[in-house]
N, C-alpha and C positions, 0 to 999 in steps of 0.2 A: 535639415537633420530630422531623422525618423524619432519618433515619439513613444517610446514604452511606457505602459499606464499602469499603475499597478492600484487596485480599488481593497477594501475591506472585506474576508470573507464573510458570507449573509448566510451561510448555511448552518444549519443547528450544531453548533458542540463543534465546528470549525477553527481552530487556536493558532494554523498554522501561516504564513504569509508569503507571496510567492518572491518578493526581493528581498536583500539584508541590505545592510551598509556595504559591506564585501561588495556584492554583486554589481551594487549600483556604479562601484568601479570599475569594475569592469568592463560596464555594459556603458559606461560615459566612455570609458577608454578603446571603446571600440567604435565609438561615432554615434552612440546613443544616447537622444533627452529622455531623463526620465522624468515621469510624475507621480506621485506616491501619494494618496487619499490620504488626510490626519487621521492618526488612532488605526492607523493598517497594522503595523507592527504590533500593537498592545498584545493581543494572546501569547507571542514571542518574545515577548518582554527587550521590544524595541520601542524605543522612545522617539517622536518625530525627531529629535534636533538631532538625533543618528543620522538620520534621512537624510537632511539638510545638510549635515557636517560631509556627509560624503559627497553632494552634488544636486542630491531631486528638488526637486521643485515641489513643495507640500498642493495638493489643492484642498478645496473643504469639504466639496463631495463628494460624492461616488459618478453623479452625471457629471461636473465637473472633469474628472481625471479622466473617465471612459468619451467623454465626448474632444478630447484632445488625443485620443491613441492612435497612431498609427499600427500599435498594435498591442493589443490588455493582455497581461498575464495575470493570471490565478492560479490558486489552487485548486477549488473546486468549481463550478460551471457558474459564469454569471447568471442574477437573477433579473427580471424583466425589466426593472429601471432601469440598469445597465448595458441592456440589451438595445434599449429603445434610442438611448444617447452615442452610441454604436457611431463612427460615421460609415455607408455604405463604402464598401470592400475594403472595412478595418480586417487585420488578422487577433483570431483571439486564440491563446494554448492557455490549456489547462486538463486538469484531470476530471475529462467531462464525462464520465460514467456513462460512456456513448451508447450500451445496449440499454440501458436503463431509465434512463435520463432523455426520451428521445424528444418529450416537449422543448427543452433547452436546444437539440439541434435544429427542430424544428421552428423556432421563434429567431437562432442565431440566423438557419438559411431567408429568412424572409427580411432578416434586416441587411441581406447584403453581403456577411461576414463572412471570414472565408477561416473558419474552426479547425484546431490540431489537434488530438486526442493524445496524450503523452500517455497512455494507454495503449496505443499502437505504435509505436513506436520500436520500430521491427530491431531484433534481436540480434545484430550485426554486429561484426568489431568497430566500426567505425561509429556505432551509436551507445556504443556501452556507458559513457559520459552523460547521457540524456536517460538514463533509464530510473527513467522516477519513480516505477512498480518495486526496481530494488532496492533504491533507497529508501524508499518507505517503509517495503518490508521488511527490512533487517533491521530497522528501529520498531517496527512491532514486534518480530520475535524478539526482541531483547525485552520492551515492556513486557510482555507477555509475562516471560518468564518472572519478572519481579512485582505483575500483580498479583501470581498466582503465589508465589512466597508471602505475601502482604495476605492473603486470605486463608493459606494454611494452615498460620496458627501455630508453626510448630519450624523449627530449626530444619535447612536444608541438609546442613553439610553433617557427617559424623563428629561429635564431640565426646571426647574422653577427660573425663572429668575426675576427681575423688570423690564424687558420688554413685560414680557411675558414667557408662559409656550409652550414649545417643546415639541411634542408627538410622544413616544419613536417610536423606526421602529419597523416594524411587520417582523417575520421572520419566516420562512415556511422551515421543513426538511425533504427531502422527502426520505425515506432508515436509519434506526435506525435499522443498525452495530455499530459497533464501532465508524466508524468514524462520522456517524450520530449522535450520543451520546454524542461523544466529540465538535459535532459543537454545538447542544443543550445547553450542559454547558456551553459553549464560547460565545452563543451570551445572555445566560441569564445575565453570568457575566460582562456584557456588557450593561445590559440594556434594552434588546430587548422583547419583547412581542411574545412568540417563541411556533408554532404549529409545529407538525411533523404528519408522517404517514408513516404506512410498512403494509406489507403484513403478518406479522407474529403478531399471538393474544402474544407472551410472550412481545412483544414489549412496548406492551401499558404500562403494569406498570410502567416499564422502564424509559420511555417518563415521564410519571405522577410523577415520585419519583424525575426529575429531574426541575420540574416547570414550563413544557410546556402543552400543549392540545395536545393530540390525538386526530387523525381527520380521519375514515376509514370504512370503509361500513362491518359491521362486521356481515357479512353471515355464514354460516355451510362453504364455501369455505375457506371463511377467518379463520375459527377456525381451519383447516387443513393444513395451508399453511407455515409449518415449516419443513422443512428435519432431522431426527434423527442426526444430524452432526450438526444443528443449522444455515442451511439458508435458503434464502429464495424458497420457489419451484416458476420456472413459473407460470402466473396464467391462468385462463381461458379467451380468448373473451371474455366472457360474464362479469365477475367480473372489468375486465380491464373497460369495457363502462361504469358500473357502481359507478366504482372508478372514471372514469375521470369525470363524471359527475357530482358527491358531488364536485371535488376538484377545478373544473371549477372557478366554484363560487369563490372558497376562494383564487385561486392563482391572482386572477382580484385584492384582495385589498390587495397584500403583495407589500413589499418593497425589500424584498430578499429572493430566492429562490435556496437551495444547494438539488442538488441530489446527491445520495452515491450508487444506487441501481446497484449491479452488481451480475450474477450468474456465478460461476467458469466454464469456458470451452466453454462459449456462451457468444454474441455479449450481450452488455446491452440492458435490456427493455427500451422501451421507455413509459418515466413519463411525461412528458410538448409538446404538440403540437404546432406548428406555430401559431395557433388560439389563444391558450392559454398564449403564453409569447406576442403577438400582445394585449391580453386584458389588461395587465401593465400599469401601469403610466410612464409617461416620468422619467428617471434617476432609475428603477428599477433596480437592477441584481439578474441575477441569475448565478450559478455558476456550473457547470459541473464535478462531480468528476469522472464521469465514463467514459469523452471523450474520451481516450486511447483505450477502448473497444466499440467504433462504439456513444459512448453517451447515457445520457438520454435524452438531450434537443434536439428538432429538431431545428434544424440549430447551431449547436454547433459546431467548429471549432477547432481541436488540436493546440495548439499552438497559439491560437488567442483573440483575442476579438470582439468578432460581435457585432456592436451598429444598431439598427434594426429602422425599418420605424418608430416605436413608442417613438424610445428614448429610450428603454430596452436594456442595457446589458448582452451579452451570454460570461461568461467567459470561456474557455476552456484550461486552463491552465494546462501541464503535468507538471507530478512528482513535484506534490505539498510536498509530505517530502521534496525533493530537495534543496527547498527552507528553511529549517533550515536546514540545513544540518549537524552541530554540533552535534545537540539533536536527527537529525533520525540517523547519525552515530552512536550515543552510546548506543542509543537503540537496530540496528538491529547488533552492533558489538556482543552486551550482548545475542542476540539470539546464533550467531553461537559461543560463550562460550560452551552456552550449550549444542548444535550441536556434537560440537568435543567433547564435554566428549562420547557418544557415540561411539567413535573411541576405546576406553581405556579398557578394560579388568578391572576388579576390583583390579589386582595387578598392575595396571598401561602399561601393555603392550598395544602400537599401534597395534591394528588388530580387525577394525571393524567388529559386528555382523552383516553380512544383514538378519541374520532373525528375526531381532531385527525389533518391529512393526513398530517402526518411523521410522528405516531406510527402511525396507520393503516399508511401503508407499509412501516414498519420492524418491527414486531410480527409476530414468530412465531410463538411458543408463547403461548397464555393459556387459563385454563378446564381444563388437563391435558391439552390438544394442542396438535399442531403446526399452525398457523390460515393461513400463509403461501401464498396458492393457488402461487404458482410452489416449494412443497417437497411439497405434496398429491400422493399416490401416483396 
């Protein structure tokens, strides 16, 4: 019986955990042992005897549980002890920050491992189940959205009172993904008076069906600016001046401002200038979801909060899933569910297809390299 290992995340401000109790049924009721590191659940507010009550097998390390995998899931990329207790040709998935992170593929190919990038994880009907980019994201826009109410300082929603009527905040999304979408909904439901804008024309409806304003310089550029895979493409100099320049105007009288806008395997675009979050009213924010990836906001700081000459807040807050970390566990647990069926043979034998598309596309490292053409030197 194949061995699923699940260890403790080691990366900084990491809360989240790649199995539940849920899953572990699952993943037993599919012909899976698991083993589950003590204190893996804690930032999830799992308790081991969860663990045990559903099936896993506690161990007490991390070399421990990784050196019994026939295949480790994580959340984020193992670090080097867990790398080194690896047995060669374990398979590891996780969300390994493959452009970024390339020492971690580079340390995975030399033990052997044969690494999945749930990052790539191609955008198919048949993989929508596995798409841990969306489930993460639409739990960041929604934090998003209620850090940025928590820092405002002031009521979203309009309230009429017998003192007087309060006029709801104005809220501005800049990147309508997912998580853009779900900040939409979030600050609607909330209250809020909520414009957006993307570079992609399918977006707009989107925006509209959700009770916001679309707000976007909608050129012959703009009508082409969707990738057959469904993001967004760079845009031109020219399109970019022209965007900033409609949206000049309109981020001067928001109250809150969330960027989402990120392209796979590059630094984020830059959406809000100095100039531009300088023209705010005192106690504005805005909120950075792309800080991890260099920012959209200029002066946007990872792990911080910059309150600026204006009285404008730059939130820069990572791994906003984190911060539920309950609900992004169970969601991104329920992706690699469906991951590892991909492992199984229809008569239930362990012995994955790598010519199988999803795993095709998501496979990095195998053989003691890194095999991914878009990380090839």
């Amino acid at each position: 019986m194949a061995v699923i290992a699940v260890t403790k995340e080691r990366r900084a401000g990491e809360t989240r955990v790649a199995v539940t109790p849920e899953t572990v049924k699952k993943l037993i009721g599919a012909g899976f042992s698991i083993v589950v590191e003590a204190g893996a659940g804690a930032g999830a507010s799992i308790p081991d005897s969860d663990y045990e009550a559903a099936g896993a097998t506690l161990a007490k390390t991390a070399a421990d549980a990784a050196g019994r995998a026939d295949v480790l899931f994580k959340v984020r990329g193992p670090e080097a002890d867990e790398i080194k207790a690896l047995k060669s040709g374990a398979y590891v998935v996780a969300l390994l920050n493959p452009h970024n992170d390339k020492a971690t593929l580079e340390a995975l190919a030399k033990q052997g491992a044969s690494a999945f990038a749930m990052e790539f994880v191609p955008r198919i009907t048949r993989a929508q189940v596995m798409d841990a980019l969306s489930s993460q994201a639409n739990l960041a826009g929604y934090r998003a959205v209620i850090e940025a109410s928590e820092a405002y300082g002031r009521a979203l929603p309009m309230m009429m009172t017998p003192a007087g009527t309060i006029a709801p905040a104005k809220v501005f999304i800049m990147g309508v993904g997912v998580a853009g979408l779900q900040a939409i909904a979030t600050a609607r439901r909330l209250g809020a008076v909520v414009t957006a804008t993307d570079v992609r024309p399918a977006t707009k409806e989107q925006v509209e069906s959700l009770g916001a304003k679309f707000i976007a310089v909608e050129d012959e550029e703009f009508q082409n600016a969707q990738t057959a895979g469904g993001y967004a493409k760079e845009m031109s100099a020219e399109y970019q001046a022209k965007q900033a320049e409609l949206i000049t105007g309109h981020i001067a009288k928001q109250d809150v401002v969330i960027t989402t806008a990120l392209i796979p395997g590059r630094p984020a675009p830059r959406l809000v200038t100095a100039a531009q979050v300088a023209s705010m009213k005192p106690g504005s924010v805005l909120v950075d979801l792309a800080v991890e990836q260099g920012g959209n906001v200029e002066g946007a700081k990872l792990g911080e909060t910059v309150v600026t000459a204006n009285g404008a807040k730059i939130m820069g807050h990572a791994n906003l899933p984190g911060r539920i970390a309950a609900d992004s566990s169970a969601l991104y647990a329920r992706n690699l569910v469906a991951f590892a069926d991909l492992f199984r043979t229809k008569e239930g034998a362990f012995a994955p297809d790598l010519e199988d598309e999803i795993l095709k596309a998501s496979l990095v490292t195998h053989g003691g390299a890194v095999v991914h053409p878009s990380l090839k030197a």
